[in-house]
C-alpha positions in Angstrom: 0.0 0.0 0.0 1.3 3.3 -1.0 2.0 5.9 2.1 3.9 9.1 2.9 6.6 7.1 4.1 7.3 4.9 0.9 6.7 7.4 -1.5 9.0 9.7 0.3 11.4 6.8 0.6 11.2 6.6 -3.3 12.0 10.3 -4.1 14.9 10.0 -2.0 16.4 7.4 -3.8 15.4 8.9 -7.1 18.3 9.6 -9.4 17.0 12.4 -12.1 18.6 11.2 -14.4 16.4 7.7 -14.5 13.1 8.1 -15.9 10.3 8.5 -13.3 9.8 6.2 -10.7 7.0 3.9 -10.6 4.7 3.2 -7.8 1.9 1.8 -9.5 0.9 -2.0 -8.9 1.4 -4.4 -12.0 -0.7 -4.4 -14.9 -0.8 -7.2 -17.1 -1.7 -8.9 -20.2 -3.4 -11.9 -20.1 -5.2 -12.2 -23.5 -4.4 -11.7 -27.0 -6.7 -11.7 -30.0 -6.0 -10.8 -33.9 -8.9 -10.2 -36.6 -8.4 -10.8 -40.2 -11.1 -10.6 -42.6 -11.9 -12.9 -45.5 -9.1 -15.1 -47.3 -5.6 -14.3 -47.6 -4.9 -12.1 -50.8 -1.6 -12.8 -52.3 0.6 -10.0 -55.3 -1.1 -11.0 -58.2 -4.8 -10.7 -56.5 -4.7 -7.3 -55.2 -6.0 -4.8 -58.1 -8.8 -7.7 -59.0 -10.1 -6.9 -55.2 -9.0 -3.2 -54.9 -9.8 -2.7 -58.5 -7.9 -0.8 -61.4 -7.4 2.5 -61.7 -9.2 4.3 -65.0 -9.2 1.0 -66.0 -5.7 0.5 -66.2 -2.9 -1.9 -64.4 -0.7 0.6 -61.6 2.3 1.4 -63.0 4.4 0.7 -59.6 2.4 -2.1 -57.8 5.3 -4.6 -58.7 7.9 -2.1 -57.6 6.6 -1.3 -54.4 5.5 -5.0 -53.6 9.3 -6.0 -54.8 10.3 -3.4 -51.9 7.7 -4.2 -48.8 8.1 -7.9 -48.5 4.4 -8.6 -47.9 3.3 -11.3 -49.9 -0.4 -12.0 -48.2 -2.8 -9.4 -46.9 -6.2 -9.6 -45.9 -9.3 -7.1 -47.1 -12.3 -6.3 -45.8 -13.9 -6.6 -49.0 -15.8 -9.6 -51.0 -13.0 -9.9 -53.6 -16.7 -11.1 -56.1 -18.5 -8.3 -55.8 -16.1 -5.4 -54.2 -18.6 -4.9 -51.4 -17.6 -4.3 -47.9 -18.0 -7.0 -45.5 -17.1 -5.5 -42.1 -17.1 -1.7 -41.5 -14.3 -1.0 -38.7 -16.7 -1.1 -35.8 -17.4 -4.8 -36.9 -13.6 -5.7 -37.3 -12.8 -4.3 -33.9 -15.8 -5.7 -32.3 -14.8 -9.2 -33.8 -11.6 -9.6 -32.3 -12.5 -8.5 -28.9 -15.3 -11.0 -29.2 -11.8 -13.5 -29.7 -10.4 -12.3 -25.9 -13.8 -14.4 -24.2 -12.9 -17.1 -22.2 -13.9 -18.9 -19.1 -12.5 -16.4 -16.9 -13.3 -13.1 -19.1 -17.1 -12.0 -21.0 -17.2 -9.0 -22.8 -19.1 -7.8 -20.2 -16.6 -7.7 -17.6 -15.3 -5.2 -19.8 -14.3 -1.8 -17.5 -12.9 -0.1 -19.7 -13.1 -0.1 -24.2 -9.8 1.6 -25.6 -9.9 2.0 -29.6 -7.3 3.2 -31.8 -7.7 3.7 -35.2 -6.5 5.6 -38.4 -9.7 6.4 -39.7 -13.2 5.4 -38.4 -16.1 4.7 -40.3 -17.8 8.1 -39.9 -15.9 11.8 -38.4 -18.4 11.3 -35.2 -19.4 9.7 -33.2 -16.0 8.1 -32.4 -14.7 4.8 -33.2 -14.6 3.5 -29.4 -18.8 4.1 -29.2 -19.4 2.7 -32.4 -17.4 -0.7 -31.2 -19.1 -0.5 -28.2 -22.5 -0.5 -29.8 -21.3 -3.7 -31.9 -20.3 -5.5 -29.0 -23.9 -4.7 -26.9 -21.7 -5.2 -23.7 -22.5 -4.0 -20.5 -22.0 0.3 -20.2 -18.6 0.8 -19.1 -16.0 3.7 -20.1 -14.9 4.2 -23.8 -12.0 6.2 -25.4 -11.0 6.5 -28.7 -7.4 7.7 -30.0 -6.7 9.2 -33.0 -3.6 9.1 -35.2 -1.8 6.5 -37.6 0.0 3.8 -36.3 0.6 5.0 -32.7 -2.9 5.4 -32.1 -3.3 1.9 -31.2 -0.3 2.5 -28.5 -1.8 5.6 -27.3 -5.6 3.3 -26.7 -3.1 0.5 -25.1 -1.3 3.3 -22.7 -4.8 4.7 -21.3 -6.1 1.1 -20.9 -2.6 0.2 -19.0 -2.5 3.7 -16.9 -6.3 3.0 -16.1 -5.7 -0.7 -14.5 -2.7 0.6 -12.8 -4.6 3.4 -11.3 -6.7 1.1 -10.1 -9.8 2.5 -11.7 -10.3 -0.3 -13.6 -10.2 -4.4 -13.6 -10.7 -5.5 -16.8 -9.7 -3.0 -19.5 -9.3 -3.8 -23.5 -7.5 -1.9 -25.7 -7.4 -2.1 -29.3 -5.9 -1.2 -33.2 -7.7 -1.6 -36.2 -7.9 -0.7 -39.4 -10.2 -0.8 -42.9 -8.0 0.8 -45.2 -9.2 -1.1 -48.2 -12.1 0.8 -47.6 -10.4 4.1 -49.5 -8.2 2.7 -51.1 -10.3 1.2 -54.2 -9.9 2.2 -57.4 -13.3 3.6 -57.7 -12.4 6.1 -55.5 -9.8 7.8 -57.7 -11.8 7.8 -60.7 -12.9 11.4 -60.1 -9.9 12.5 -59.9 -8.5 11.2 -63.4 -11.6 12.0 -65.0 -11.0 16.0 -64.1 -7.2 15.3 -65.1 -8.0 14.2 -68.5 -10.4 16.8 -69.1 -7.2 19.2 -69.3 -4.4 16.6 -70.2 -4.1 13.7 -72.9 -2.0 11.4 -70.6 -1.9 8.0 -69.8 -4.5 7.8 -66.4 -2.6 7.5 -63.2 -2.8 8.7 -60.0 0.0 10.7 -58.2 2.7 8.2 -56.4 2.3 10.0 -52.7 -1.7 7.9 -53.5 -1.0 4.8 -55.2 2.0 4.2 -53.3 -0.2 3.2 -50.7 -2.3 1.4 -52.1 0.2 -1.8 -52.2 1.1 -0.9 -48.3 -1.7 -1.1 -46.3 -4.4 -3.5 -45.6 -7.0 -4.5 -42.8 -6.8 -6.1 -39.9 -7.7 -6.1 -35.8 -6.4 -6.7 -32.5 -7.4 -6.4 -29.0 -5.4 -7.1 -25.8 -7.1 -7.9 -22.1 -5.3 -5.7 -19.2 -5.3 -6.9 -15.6 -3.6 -6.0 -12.5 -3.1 -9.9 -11.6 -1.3 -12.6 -14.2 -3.1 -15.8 -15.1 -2.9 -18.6 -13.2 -2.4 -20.9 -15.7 -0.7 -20.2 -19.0 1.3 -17.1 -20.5 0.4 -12.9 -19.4 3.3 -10.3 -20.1 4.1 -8.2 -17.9 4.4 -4.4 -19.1 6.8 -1.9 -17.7 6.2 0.6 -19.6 5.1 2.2 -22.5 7.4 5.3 -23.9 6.1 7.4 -26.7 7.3 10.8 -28.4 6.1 13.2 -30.9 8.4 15.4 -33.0 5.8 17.4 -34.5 7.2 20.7 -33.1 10.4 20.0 -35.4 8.9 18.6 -39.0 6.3 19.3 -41.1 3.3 16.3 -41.5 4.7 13.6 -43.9 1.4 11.1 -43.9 -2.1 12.6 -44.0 -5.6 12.5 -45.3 -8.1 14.8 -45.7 -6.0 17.6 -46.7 -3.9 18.5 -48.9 0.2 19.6 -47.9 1.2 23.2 -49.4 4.9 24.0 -50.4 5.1 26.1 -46.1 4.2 22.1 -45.6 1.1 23.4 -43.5 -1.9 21.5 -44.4 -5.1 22.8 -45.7 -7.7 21.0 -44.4 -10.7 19.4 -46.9 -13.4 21.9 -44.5 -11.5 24.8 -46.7 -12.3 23.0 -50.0 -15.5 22.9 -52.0 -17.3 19.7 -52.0 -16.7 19.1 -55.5 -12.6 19.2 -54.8 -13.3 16.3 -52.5 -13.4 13.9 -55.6 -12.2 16.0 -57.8 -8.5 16.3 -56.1 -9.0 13.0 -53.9 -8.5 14.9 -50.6 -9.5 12.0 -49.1 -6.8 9.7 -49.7 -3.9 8.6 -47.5 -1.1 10.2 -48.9 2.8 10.2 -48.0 5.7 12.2 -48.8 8.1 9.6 -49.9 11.1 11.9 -50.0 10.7 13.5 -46.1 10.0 9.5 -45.0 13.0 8.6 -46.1 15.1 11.4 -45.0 13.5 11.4 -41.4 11.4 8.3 -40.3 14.9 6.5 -38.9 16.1 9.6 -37.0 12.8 10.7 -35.4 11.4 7.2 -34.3 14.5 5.0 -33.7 17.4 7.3 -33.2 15.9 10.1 -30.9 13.5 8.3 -28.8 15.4 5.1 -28.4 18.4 6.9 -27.2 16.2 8.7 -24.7 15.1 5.3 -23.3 18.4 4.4 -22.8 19.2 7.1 -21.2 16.3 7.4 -19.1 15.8 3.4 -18.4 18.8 1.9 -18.8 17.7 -0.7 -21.0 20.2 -2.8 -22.1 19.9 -4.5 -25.8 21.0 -7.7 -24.3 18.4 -7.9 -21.9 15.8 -8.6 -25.2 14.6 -11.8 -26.6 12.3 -10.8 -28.9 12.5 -7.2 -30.7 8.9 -6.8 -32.6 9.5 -3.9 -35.3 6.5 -2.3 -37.0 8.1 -1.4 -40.1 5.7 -0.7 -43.3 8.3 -2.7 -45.5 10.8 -4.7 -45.5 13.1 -1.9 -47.5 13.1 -0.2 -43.7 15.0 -3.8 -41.9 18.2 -2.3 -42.7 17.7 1.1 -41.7 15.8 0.3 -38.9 18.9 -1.9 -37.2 22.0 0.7 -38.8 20.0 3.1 -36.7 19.8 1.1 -33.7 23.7 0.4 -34.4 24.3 4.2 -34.7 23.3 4.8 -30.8 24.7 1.4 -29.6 21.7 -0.7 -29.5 21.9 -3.4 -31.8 19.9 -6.8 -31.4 20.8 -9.6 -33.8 18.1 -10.2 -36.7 17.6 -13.9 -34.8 15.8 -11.9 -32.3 13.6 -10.1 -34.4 10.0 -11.0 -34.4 7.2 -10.1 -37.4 4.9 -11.1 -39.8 4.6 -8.5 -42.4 5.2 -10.6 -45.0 2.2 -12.5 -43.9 -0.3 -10.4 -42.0 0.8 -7.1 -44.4 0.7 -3.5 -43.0 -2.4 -3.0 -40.8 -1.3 0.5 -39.4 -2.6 0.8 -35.7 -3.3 -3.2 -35.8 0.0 -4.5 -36.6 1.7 -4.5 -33.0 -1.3 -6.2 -31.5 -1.7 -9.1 -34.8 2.1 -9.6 -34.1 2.1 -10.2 -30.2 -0.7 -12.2 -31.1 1.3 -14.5 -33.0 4.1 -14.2 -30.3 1.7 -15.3 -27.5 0.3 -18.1 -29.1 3.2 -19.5 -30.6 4.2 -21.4 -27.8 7.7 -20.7 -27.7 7.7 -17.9 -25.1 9.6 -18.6 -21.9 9.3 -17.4 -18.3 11.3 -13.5 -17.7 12.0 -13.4 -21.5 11.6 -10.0 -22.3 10.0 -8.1 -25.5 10.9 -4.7 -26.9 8.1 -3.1 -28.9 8.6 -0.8 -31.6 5.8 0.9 -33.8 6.7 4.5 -35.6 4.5 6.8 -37.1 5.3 9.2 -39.9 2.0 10.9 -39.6 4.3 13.9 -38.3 6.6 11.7 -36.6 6.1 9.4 -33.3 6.8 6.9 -32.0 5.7 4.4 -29.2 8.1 1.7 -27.7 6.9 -0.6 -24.9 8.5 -3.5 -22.8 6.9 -6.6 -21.7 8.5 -9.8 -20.2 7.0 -13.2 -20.0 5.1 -14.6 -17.0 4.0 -17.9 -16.7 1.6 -19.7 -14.6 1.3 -23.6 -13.8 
């Protein structure tokens, strides 16, 4: 029990250079559960579900799919008729459905955490809209916003809550429908306007269809506790550590607007409907060029070397390193960074399934510890470092977990 005596006791032995102490009792994860819609949709299937683009083959997909490593994905859309099947409500909702056991029912639920890239609607938020799929019991709901860390930032609140003691039984989740905006329907305004004023071959700009081979659908959901099971695997987690640079770089990944040469945005409110289509200022766009140049720096060198710094963490201390890099092309980089501040981990201790599961944005940490948890191969006090970057306007979330096992 915390008192004026321990607490003091704590301060006094604080060193301020060591990140903040920690008086909070243990919070724990003690079920993991991944979503993925429909079948598997391997390189040569992807533009017959997504569809063409003004009718015509992209001219990069099989460079960019040479470059990312994914060679399955999975889409929320019936790959017959390019309907939607789940909306991102339903995909969320289905793989906290997967967390039930005989322990645990959705409406033990304290507290619903979503994080999401974009919902299915600008209000209300993602979180409610689960919640109304689900039909649990009323309990508090959050939603975070962002790319890929938004499914960090729903984990953190769900972790501080159960530490706090506030709640029991909190889930936390990422999800994502990209597919959803990402068919080639979309984008037909857009090239129609285009060659109204230029005879050229139709194709979209390469910040849009770049994308298009990146990112694809998926859901996870983790089940925070303050106690481990008592039979079979939780992981422990220390902490979670996350960092924005925004107040140093423009945006480099965004939708809904549309990046001017200051590299402000101008947001689609200050457009006229008919620009929505007309310009796509909907799409997910990237600026390739400022990724490259910055996404190592601002999410593995700066942060990282922070943690150290302010943790001590040690790279030989990890057994299992799970990266959420968009494509493989980043591996490299990723680990020459690490190198560059002294933290290197061997590739043998690297854990992911892009190639597999593909990019699922705010997802992708949750579908990998997923595989992790259930692989079987996870030992008691093994340790797992967590990295997931965002190049929305660069953050980045890191966590650490270790292994806990019960009879």
């Amino acid at each position: 029990m915390l008192n004026k005596k321990n607490i003091m006791e704590a301060l006094q032995g604080h060193n301020n250079k060591s990140e903040t102490f920690y008086l909070m009792p243990s919070v724990y994860i003690n079920a993991i559960a991944a979503f993925l819609p429909n079948k598997p949709v391997d390189n040569n299937n992807i533009e017959s579900v997504l569809g063409e683009v003004g009718g015509k083959p992209s001219r990069v997909r099989r460079r960019i799919l040479r470059s990312n490593g994914i060679k399955t994905r999975y889409y929320a859309i019936n790959p017959d008729t390019g309907e939607t099947t789940h909306t991102n409500a339903q995909l969320t909702a289905e793989a906290v459905r997967l967390l039930v056991n005989k322990d645990f029912s959705i409406d033990d639920i304290d507290c619903l955490s979503c994080g999401t890239t974009l919902a299915d609607q600008i209000m209300p938020n993602h979180a409610v809209m689960t919640h109304g799929e689900l039909g649990n019991l009323p309990c508090e709901v959050v939603a975070t916003a962002g790319v890929c860390v938004a499914g960090m930032t729903a984990l953190k609140y769900a972790f501080l809550g159960v530490a706090a003691g506030e709640f029991y039984s909190a889930v936390a989740t990422g999800s994502e429908t990209a597919s959803s905006i990402m068919r080639g329907k979309n984008f037909e305004p857009e090239l129609s306007e285009r060659n109204k004023l230029l005879e050229e071959y139709p194709v979209i700009a390469f910040e849009k269809d770049f994308l298009r081979w990146m990112l694809s659908d998926g859901a996870g959901a983790v089940l925070l506790q303050p106690k481990p099971n008592s039979i079979g695997v939780s992981l422990k987690i220390h902490w979670i550590y996350e960092r924005s640079y925004a107040n140093e770089i423009s945006a480099c990944m965004y939708s809904g607007a549309v990046k001017l040469s200051d590299g402000s945005l101008r947001g689609w409110k200050e457009f006229a409907p008919e620009e929505w289509l007309s310009d796509s200022i909907f799409s997910v766009k990237q600026d390739v060029k400022q990724l490259n140049e910055n996404v190592i720096h601002y999410t593995v060198e700066r942060p990282l070397a922070e943690i150290v710094e302010k943790k001590g963490l040690n790279p030989g201390e990890i057994d299992y390193f799970l990266p959420h890099y968009s494509s493989k092309y980043f591996k490299e980089k990723v680990a020459d960074g690490m190198k560059k501040i002294g933290f290197e981990i061997p590739f043998e201790r690297w854990f992911t399934n892009l190639s597999s599961k593909g990019n699922t944005g705010s997802a992708s940490i949750y579908i990998m510890l997923e595989e992790l948890f259930q692989s079987g191969k996870l030992k008691q006090g093994e340790k797992i470092l967590c990295y997931i970057p965002e190049s929305g306007r660069f953050s980045s979330a890191y966590m650490l977990l270790s292994v806990c096992k019960g009879l």
